[in-house]
N, CA, C and O atoms as a printed pandas DataFrame, in Angstrom:
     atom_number atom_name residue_name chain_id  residue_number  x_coord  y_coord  z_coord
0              1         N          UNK        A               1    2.086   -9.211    9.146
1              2        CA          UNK        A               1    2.881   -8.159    9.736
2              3         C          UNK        A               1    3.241   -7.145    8.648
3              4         O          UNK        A               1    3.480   -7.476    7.487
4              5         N          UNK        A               2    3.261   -6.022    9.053
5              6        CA          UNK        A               2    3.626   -4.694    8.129
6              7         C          UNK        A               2    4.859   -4.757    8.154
7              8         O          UNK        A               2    5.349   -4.972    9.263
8              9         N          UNK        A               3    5.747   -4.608    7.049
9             10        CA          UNK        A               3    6.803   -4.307    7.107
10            11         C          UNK        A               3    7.326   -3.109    6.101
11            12         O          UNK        A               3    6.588   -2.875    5.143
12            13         N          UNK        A               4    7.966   -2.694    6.169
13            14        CA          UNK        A               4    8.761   -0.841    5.260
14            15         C          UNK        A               4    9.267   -1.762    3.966
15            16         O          UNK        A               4   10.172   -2.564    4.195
16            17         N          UNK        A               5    8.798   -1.693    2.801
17            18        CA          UNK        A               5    9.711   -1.658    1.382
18            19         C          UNK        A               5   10.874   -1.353    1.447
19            20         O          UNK        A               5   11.118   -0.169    1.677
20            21         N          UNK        A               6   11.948   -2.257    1.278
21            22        CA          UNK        A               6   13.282   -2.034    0.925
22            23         C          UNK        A               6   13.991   -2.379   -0.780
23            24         O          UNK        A               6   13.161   -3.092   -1.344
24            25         N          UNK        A               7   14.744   -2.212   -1.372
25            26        CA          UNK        A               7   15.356   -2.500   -2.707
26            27         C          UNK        A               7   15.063   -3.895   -3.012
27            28         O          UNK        A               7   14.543   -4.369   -4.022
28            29         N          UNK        A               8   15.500   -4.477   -1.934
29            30        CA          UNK        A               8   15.854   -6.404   -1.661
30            31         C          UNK        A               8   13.868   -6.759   -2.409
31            32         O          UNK        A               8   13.623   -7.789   -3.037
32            33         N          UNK        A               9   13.005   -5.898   -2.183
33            34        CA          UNK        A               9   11.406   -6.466   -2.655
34            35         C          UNK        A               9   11.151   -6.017   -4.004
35            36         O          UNK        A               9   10.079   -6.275   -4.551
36            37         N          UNK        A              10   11.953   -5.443   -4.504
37            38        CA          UNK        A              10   11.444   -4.279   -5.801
38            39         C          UNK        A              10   10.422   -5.587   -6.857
39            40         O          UNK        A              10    9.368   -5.228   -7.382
40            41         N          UNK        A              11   10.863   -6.810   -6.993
41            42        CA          UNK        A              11   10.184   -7.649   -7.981
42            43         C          UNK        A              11    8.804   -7.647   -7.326
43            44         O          UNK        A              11    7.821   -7.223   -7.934
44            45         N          UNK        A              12    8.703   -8.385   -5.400
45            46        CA          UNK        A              12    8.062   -8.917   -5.133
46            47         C          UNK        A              12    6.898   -7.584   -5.270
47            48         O          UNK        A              12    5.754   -7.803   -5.668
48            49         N          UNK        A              13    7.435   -6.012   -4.829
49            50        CA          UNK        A              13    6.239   -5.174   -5.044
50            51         C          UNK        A              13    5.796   -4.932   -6.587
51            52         O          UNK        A              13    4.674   -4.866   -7.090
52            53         N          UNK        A              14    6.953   -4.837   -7.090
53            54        CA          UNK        A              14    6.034   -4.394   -8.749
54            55         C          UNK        A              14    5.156   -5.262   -9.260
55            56         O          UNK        A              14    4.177   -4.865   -9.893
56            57         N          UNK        A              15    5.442   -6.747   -9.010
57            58        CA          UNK        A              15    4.219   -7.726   -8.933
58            59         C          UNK        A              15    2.935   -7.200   -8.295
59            60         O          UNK        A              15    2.060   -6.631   -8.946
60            61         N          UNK        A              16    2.870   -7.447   -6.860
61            62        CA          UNK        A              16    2.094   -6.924   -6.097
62            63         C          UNK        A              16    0.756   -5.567   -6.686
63            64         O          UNK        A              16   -0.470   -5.574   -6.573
64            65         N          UNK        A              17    1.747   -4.495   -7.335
65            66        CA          UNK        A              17    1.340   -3.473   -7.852
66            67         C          UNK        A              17    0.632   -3.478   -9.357
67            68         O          UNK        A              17   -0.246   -2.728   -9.783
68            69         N          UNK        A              18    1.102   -4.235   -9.812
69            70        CA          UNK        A              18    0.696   -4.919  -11.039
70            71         C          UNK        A              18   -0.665   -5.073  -11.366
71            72         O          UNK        A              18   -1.286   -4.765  -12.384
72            73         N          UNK        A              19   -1.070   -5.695  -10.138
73            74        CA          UNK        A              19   -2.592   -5.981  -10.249
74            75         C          UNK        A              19   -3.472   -5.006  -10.261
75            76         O          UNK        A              19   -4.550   -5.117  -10.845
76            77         N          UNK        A              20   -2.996   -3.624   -9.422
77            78        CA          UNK        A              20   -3.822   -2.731   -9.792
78            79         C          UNK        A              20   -4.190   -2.341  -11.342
79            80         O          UNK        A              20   -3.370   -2.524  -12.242
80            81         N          UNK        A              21   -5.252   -1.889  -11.535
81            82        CA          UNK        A              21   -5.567   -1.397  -13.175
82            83         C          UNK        A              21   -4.703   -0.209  -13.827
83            84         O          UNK        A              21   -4.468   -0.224  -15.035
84            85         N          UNK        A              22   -4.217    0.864  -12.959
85            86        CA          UNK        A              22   -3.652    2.152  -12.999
86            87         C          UNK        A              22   -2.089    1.670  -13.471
87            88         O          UNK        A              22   -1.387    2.422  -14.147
88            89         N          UNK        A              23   -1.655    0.398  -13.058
89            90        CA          UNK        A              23   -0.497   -0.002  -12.970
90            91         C          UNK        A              23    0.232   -0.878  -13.905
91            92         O          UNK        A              23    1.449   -1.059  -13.902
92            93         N          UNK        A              24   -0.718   -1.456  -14.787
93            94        CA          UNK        A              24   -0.890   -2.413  -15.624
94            95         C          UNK        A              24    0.392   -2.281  -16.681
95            96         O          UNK        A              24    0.922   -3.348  -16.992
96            97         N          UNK        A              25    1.026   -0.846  -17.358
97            98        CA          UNK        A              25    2.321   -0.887  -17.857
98            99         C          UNK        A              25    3.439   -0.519  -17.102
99           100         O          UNK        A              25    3.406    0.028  -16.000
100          101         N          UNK        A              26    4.577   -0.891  -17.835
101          102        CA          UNK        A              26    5.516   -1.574  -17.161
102          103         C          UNK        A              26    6.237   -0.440  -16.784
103          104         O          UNK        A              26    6.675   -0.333  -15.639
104          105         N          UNK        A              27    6.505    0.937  -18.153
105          106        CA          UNK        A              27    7.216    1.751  -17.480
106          107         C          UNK        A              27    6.063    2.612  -16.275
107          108         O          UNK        A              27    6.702    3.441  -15.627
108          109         N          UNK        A              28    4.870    2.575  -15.964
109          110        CA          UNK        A              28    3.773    3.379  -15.063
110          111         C          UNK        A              28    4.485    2.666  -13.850
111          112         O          UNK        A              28    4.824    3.178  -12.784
112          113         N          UNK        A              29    4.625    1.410  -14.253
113          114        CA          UNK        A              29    4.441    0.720  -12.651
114          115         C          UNK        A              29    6.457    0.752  -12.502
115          116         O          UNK        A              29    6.552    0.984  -11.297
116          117         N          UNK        A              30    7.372    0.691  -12.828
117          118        CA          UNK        A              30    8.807    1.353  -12.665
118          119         C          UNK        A              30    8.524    2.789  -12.010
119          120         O          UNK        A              30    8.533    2.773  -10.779
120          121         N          UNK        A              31    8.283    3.991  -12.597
121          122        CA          UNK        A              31    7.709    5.085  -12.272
122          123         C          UNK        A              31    7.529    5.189  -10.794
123          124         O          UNK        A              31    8.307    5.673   -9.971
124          125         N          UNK        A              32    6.131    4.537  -10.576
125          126        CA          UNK        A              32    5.409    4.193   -9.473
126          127         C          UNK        A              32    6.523    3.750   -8.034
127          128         O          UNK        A              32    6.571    4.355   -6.963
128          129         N          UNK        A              33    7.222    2.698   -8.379
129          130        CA          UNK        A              33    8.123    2.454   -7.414
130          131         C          UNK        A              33    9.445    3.232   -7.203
131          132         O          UNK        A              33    9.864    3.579   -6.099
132          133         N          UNK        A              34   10.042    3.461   -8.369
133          134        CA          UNK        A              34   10.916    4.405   -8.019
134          135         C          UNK        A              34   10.422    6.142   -7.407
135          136         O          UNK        A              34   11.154    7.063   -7.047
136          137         N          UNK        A              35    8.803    6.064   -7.494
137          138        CA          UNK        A              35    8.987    7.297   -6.812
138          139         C          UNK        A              35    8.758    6.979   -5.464
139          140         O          UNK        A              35    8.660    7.976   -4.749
140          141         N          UNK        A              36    8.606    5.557   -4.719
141          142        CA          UNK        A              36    8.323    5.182   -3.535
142          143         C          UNK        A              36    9.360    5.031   -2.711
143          144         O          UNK        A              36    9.319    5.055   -1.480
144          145         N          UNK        A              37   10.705    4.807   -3.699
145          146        CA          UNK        A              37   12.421    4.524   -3.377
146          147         C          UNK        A              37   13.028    6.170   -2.989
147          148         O          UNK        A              37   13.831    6.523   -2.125
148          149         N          UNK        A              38   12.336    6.895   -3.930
149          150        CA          UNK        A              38   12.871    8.631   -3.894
150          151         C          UNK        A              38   12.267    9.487   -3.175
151          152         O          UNK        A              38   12.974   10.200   -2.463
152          153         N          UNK        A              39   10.644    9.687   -3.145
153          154        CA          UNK        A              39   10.349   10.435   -2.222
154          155         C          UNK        A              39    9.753   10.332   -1.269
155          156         O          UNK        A              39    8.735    9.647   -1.173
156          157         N          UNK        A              40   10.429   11.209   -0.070
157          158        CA          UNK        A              40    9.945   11.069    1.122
158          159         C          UNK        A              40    9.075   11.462    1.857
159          160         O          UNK        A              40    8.986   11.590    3.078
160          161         N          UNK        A              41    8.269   11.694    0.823
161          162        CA          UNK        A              41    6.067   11.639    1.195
162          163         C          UNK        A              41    5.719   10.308    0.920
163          164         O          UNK        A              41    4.929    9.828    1.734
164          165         N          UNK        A              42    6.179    9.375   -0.240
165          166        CA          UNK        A              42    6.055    8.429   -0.473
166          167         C          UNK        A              42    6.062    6.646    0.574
167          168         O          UNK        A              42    7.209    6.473    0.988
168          169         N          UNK        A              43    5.586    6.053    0.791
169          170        CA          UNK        A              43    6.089    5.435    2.087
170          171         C          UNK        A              43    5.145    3.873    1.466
171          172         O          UNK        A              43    3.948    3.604    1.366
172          173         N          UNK        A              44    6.564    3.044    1.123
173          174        CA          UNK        A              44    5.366    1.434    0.637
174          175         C          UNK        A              44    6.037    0.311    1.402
175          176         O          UNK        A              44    7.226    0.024    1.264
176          177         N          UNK        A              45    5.202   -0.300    2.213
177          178        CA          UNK        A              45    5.109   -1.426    2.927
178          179         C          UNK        A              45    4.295   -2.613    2.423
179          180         O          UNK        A              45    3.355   -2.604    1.628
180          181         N          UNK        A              46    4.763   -3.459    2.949
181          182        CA          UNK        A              46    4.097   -5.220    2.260
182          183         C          UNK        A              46    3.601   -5.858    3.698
183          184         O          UNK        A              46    3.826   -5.223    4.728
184          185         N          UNK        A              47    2.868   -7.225    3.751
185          186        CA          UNK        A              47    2.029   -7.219    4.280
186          187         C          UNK        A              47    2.828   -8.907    4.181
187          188         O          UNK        A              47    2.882   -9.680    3.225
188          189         N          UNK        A              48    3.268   -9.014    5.307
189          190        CA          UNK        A              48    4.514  -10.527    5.235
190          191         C          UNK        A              48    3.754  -11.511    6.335
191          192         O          UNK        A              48    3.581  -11.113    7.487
192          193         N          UNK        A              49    3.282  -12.909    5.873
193          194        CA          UNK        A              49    3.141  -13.731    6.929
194          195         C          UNK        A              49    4.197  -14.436    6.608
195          196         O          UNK        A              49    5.246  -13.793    6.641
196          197         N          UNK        A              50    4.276  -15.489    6.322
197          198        CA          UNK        A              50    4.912  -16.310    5.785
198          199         C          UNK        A              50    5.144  -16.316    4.340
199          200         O          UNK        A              50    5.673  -17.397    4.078
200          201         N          UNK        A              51    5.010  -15.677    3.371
201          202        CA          UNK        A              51    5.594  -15.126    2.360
202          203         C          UNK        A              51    4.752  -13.970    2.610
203          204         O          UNK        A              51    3.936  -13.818    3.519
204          205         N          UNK        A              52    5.209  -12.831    1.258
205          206        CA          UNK        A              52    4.505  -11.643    1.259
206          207         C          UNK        A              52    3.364  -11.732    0.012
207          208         O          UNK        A              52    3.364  -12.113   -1.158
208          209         N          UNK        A              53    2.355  -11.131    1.000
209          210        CA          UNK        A              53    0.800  -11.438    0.453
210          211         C          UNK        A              53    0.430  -10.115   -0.100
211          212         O          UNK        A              53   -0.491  -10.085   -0.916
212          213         N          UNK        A              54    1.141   -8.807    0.303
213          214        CA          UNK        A              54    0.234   -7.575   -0.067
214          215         C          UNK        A              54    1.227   -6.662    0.148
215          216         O          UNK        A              54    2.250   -6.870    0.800
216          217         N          UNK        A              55    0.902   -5.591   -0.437
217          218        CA          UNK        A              55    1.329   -4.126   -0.353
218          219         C          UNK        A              55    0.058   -3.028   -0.325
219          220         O          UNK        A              55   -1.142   -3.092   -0.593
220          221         N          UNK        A              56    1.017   -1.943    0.166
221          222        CA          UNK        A              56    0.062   -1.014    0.466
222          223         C          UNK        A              56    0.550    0.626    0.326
223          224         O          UNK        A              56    0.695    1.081    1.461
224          225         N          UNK        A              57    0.802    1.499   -0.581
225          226        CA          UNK        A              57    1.211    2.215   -0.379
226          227         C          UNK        A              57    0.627    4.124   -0.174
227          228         O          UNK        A              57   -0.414    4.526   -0.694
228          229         N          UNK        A              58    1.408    4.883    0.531
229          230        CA          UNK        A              58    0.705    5.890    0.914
230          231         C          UNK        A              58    1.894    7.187    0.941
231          232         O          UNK        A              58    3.086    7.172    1.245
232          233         N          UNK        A              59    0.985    8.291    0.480
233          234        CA          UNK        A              59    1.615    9.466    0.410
234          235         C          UNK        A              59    1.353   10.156    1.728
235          236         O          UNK        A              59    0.401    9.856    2.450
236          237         N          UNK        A              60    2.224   11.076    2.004
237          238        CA          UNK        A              60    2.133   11.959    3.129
238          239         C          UNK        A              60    1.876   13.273    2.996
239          240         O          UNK        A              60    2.766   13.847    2.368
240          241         N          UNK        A              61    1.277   13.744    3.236
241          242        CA          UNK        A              61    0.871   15.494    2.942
242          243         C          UNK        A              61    1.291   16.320    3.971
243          244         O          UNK        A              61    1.921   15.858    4.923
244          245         N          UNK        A              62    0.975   17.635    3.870
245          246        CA          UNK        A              62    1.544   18.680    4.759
246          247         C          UNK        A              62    0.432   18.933    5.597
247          248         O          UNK        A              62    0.584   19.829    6.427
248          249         N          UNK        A              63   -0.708   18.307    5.559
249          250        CA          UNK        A              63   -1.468   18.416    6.546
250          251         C          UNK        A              63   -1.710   17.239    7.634
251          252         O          UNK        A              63   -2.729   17.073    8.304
252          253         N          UNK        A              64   -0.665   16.554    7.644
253          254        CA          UNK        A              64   -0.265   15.435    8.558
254          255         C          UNK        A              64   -1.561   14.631    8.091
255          256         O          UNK        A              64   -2.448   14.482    8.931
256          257         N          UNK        A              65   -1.781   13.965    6.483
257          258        CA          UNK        A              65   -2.464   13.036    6.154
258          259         C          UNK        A              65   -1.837   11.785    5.464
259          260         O          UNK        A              65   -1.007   12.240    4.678
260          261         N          UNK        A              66   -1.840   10.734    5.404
261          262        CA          UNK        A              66   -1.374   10.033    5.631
262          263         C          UNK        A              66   -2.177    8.957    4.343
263          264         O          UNK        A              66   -2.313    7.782    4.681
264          265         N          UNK        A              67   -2.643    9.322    3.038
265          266        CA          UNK        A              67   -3.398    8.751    1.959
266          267         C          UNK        A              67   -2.479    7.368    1.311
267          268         O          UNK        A              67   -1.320    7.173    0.945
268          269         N          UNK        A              68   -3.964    6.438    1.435
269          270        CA          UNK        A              68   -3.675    5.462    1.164
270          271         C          UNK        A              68   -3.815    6.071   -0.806
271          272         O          UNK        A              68   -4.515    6.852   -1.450
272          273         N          UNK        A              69   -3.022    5.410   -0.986
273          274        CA          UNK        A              69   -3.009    5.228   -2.518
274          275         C          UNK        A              69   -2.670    4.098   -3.707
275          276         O          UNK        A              69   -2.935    4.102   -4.909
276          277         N          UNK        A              70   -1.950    3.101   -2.837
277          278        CA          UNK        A              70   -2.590    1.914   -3.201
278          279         C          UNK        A              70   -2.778    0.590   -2.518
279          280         O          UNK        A              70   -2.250    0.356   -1.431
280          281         N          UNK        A              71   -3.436   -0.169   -3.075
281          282        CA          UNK        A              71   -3.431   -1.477   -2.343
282          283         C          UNK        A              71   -3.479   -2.448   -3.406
283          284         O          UNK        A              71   -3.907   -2.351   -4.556
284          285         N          UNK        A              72   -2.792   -3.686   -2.595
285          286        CA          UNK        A              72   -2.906   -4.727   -3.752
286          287         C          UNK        A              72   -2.419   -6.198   -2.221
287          288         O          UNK        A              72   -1.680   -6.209   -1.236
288          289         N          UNK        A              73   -3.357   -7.166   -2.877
289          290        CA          UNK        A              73   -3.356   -8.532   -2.229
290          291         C          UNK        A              73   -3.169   -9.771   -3.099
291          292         O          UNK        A              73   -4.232  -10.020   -3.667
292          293         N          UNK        A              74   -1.954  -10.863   -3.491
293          294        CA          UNK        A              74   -2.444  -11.652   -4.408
294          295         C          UNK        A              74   -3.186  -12.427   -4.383
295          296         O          UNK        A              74   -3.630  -13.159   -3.499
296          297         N          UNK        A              75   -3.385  -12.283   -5.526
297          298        CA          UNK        A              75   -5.112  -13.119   -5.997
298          299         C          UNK        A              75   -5.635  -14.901   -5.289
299          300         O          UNK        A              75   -6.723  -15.396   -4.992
300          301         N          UNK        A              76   -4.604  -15.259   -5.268
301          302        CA          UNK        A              76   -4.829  -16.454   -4.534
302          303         C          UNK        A              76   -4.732  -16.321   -3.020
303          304         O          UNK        A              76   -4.540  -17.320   -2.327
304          305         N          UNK        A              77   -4.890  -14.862   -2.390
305          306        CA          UNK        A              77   -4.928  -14.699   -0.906
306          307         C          UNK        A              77   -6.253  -13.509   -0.777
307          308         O          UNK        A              77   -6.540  -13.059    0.332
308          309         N          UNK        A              78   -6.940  -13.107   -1.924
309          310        CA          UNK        A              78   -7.858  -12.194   -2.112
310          311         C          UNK        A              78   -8.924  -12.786   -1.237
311          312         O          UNK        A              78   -8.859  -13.982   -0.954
312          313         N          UNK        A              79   -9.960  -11.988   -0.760
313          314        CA          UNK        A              79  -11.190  -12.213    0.653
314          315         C          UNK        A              79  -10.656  -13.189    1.408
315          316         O          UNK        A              79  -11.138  -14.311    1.563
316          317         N          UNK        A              80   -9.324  -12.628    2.040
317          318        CA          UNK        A              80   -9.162  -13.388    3.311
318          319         C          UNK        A              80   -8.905  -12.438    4.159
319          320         O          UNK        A              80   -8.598  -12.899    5.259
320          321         N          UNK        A              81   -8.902  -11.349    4.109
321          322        CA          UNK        A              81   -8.688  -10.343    5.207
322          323         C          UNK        A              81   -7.933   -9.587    5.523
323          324         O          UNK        A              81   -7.908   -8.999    6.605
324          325         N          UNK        A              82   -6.850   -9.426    4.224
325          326        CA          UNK        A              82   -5.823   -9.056    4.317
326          327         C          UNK        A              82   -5.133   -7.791    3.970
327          328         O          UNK        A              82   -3.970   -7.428    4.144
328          329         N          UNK        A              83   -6.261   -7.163    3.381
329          330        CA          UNK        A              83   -6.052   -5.903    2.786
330          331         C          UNK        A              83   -6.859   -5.028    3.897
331          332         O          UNK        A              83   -6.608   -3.828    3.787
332          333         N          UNK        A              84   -7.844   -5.376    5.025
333          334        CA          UNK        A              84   -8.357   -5.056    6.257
334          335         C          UNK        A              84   -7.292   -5.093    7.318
335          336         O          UNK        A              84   -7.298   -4.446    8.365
336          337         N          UNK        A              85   -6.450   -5.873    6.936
337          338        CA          UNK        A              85   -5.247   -6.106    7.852
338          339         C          UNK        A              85   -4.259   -5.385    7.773
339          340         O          UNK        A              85   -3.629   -4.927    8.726
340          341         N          UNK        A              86   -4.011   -5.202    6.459
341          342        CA          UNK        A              86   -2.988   -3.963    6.366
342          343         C          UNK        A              86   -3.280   -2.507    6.724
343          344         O          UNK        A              86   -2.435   -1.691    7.090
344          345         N          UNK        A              87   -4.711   -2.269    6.556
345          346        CA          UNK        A              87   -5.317   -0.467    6.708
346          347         C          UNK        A              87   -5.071   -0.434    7.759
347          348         O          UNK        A              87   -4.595    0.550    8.325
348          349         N          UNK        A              88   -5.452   -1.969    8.505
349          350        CA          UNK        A              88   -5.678   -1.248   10.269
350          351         C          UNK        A              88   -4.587   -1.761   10.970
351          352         O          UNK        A              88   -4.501   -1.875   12.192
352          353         N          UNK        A              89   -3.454   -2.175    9.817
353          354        CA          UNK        A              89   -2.108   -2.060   10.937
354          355         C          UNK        A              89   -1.745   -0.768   10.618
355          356         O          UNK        A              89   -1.345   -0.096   11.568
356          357         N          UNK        A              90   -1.778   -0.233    9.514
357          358        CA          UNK        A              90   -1.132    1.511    9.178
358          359         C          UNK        A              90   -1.816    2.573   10.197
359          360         O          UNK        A              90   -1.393    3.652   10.612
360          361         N          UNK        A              91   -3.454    1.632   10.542
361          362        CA          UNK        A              91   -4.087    3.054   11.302
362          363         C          UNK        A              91   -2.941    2.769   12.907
363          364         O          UNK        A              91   -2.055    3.492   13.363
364          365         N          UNK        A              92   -3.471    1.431   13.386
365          366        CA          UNK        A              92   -2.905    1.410   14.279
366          367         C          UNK        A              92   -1.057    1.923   14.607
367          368         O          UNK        A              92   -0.647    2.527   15.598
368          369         N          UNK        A              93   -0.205    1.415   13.361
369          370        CA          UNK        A              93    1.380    2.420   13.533
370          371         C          UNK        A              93    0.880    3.622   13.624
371          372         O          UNK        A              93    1.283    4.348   14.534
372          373         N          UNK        A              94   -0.162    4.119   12.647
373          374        CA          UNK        A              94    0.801    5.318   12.525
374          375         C          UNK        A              94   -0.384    6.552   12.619
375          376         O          UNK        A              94   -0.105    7.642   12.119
376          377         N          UNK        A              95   -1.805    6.336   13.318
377          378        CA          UNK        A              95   -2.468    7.130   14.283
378          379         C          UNK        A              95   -2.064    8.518   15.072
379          380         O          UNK        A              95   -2.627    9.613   15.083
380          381         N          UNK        A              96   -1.012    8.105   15.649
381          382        CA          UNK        A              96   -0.663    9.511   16.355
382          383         C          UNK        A              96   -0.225   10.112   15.686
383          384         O          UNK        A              96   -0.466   11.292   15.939
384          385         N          UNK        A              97    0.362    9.972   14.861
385          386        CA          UNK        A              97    0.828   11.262   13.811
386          387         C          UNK        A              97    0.140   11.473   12.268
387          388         O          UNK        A              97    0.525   12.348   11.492
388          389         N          UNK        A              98   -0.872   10.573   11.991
389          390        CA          UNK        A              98   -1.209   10.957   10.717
390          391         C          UNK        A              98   -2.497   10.772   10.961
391          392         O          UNK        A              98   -2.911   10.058   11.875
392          393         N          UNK        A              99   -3.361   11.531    9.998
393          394        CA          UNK        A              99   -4.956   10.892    9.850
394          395         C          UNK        A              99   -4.837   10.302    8.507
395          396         O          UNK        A              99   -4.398   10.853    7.497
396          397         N          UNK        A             100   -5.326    9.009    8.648
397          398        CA          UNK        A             100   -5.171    7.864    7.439
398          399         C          UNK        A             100   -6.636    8.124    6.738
399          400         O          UNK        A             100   -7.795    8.048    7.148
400          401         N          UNK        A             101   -5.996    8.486    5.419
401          402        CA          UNK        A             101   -7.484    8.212    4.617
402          403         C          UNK        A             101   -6.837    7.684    3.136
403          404         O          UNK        A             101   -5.735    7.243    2.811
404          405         N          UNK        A             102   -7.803    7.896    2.581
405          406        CA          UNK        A             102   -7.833    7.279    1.296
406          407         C          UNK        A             102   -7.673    8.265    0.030
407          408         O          UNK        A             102   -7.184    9.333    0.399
408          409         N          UNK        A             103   -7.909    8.228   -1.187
409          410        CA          UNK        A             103   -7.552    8.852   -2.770
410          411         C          UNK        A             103   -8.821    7.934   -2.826
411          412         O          UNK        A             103   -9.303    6.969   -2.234
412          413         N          UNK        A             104   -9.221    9.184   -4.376
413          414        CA          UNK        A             104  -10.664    8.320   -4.953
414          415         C          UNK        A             104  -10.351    6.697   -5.335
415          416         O          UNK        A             104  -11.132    5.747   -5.396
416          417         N          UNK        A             105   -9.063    6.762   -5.539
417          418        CA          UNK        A             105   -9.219    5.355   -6.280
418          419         C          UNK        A             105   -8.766    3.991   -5.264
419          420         O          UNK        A             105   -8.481    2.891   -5.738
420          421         N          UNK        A             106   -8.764    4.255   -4.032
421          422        CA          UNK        A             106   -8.463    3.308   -2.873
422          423         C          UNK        A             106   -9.754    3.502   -1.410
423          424         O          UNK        A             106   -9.639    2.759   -0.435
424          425         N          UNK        A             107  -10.875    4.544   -1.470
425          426        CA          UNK        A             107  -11.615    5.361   -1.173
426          427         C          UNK        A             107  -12.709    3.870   -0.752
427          428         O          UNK        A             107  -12.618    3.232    0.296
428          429         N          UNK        A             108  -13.184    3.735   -1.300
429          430        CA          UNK        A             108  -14.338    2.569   -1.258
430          431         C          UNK        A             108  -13.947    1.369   -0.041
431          432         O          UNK        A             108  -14.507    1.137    1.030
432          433         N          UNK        A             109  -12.411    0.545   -0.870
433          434        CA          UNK        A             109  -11.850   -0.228   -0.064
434          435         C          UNK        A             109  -11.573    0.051    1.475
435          436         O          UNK        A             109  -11.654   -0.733    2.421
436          437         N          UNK        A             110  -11.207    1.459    1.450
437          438        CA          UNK        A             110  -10.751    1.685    2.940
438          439         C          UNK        A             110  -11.718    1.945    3.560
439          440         O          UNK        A             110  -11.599    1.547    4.718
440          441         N          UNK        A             111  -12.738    2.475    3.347
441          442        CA          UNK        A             111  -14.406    2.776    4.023
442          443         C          UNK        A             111  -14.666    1.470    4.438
443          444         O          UNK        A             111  -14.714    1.356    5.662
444          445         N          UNK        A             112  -14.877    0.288    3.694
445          446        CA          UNK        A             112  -15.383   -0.794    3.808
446          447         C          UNK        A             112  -14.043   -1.425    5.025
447          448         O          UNK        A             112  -14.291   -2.567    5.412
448          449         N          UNK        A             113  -13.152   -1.003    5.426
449          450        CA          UNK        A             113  -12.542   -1.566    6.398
450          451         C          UNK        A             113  -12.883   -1.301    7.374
451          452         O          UNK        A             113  -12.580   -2.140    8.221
452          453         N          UNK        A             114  -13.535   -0.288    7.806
453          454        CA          UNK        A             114  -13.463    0.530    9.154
454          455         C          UNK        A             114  -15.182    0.207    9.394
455          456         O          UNK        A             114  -15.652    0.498   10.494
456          457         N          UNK        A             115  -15.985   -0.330    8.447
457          458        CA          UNK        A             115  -17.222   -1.020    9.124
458          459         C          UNK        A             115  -17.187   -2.337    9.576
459          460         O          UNK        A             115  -18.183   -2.836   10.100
């Protein structure tokens, strides 16, 4: 299930985020979340079954786009489906009002969801 990033996750996402390569230092990846806490193009949700397995986060543009910009699944839940699960719960929320795409560096992953 998708759920909206609140304060109460800040460890469980900067973990999460961590794994990306872009993210790897500590003040990039602080940065990173506090601009997800501040601005409101910014928009990061986690990906909760029974604990939380993933995040996913996405900027909003003025052309009602809706860019994925990052993703992350932990590694001991990696090729199970879950990062397919998150794109196409965001397409499915949030469709009517945004066209969901991707940034070069999340671009590949999200293509490969939608085949």
């Amino acid at each position: 299930m998708l759920i909206k990033y609140k304060k109460s996750f800040e460890k469980i996402a900067m973990g999460l985020l961590s794994f990306m390569p872009e993210e790897k230092e500590v003040k990039k990846l602080q940065s990173t979340i506090k601009a997800y806490e501040t601005n409101d193009n910014w928009r990061l949700f986690l990906w909760k079954e029974e604990d939380v397995l993933g995040a996913i986060g996405v900027r909003v543009d003025d052309d009602q786009k809706m860019i994925v910009q990052h993703i992350s699944v932990t590694p001991s839940h990696r090729n199970q489906g879950i990062g397919k699960k998150m794109v196409m719960a965001l397409k499915e929320q949030f469709s009517d009002e945004f066209i969901i795409c991707a940034n070069e560096k999340t671009e590949n992953f999200v293509n490969t969801c939608e085949e």
